[in-house]
C-alpha positions in Angstrom: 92.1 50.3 81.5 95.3 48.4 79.4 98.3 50.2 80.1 101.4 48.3 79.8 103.5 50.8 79.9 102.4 52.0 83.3 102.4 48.1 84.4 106.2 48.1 83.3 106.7 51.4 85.2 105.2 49.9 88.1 106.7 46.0 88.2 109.9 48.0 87.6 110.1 46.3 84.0 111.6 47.5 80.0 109.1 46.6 77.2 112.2 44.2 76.1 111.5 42.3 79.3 108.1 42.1 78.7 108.6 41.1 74.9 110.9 38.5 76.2 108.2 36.9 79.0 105.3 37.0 75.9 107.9 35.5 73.8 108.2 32.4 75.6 104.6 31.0 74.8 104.3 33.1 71.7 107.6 33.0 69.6 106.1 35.2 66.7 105.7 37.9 69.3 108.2 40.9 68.8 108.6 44.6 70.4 106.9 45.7 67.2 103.6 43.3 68.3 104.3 45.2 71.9 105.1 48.9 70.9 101.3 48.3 69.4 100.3 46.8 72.5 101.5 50.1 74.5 99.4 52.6 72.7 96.1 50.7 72.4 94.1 54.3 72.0 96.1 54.3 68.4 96.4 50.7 67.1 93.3 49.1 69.0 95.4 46.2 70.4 96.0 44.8 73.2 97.8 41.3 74.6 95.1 38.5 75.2 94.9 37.4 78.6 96.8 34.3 78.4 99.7 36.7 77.8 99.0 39.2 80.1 98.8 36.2 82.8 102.3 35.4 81.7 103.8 38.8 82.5 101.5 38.6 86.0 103.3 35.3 86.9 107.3 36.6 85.8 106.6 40.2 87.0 103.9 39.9 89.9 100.6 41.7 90.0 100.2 45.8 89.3 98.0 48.4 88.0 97.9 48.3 83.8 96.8 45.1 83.1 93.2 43.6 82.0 93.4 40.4 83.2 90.8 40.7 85.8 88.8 39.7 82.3 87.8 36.3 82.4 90.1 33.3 80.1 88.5 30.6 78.6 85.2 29.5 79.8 85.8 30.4 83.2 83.5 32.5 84.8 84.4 35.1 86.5 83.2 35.4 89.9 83.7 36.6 93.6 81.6 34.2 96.1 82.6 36.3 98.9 81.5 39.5 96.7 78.8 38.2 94.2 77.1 41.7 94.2 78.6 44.0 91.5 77.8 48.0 91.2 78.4 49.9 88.1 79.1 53.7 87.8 79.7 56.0 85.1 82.2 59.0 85.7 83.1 61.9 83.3 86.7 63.0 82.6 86.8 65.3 85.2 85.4 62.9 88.4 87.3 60.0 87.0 90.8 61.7 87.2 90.2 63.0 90.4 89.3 59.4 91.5 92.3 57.9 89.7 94.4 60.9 91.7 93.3 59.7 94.9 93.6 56.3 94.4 97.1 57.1 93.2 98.2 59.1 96.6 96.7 56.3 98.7 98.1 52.4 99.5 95.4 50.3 98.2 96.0 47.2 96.5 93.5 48.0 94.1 90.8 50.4 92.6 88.3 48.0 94.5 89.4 47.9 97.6 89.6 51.8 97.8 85.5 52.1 95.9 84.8 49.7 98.3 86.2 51.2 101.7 84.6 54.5 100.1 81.2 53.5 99.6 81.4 51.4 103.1 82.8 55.0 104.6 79.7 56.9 102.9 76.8 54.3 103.8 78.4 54.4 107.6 78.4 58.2 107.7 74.9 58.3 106.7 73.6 55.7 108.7 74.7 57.5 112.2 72.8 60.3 110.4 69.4 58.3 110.4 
């Protein structure tokens, strides 16, 4: 999910610096366009992911952006991983997910779905 203000929070970042970064390639773009940006449940906007790759390269990689979301006509794709699972989760399970994933030192909610469902097939193999 878009959070930018937890990506700030995180790359140890102000919304100004961010503004400034978007800025660059899009010089219309103000912390008005951004304060929008921040609270996506209430405007329904979000920074495309041209700008959102702009903040990655100044700022580095962390939790709140969407840019895993393809840009232009390139396909999104894992050769090493081309197998993709899909789960739904209600409020409840998915915070307690998001709580774990918070107290632990993955790089990303992937890698810790991944070493859990790897954990669970394991365990219930020796089982069998």
């Amino acid at each position: 999910m878009i959070d930018y203000l937890r990506y700030a929070d995180i790359a140890g970042i102000q919304q100004k610096d961010m503004v400034e970064a978007v800025a660059t390639e899009y010089p219309g773009f103000t912390k008005a366009q951004m304060s929008f940006a921040c609270n996506p449940a209430q405007y329904a906007l979000c920074l495309i992911p041209e700008a959102e790759k702009l903040l990655e390269d100044r700022f580095g990689k962390a939790p709140g952006l969407s840019i895993s979301v393809t840009i232009g006509n390139k396909k999104h794709g894992n050769k090493n991983k081309p197998n993709r699972l899909y789960v739904r989760l209600d409020d409840a399970l998915r915070s307690r997910v998001q709580s774990v994933y918070e107290s632990m030192c993955f790089a990303s909610m992937q890698d810790m779905l991944e070493a859990a469902i790897a954990d669970f097939v394991s365990r219930h193999e020796k089982r069998a």
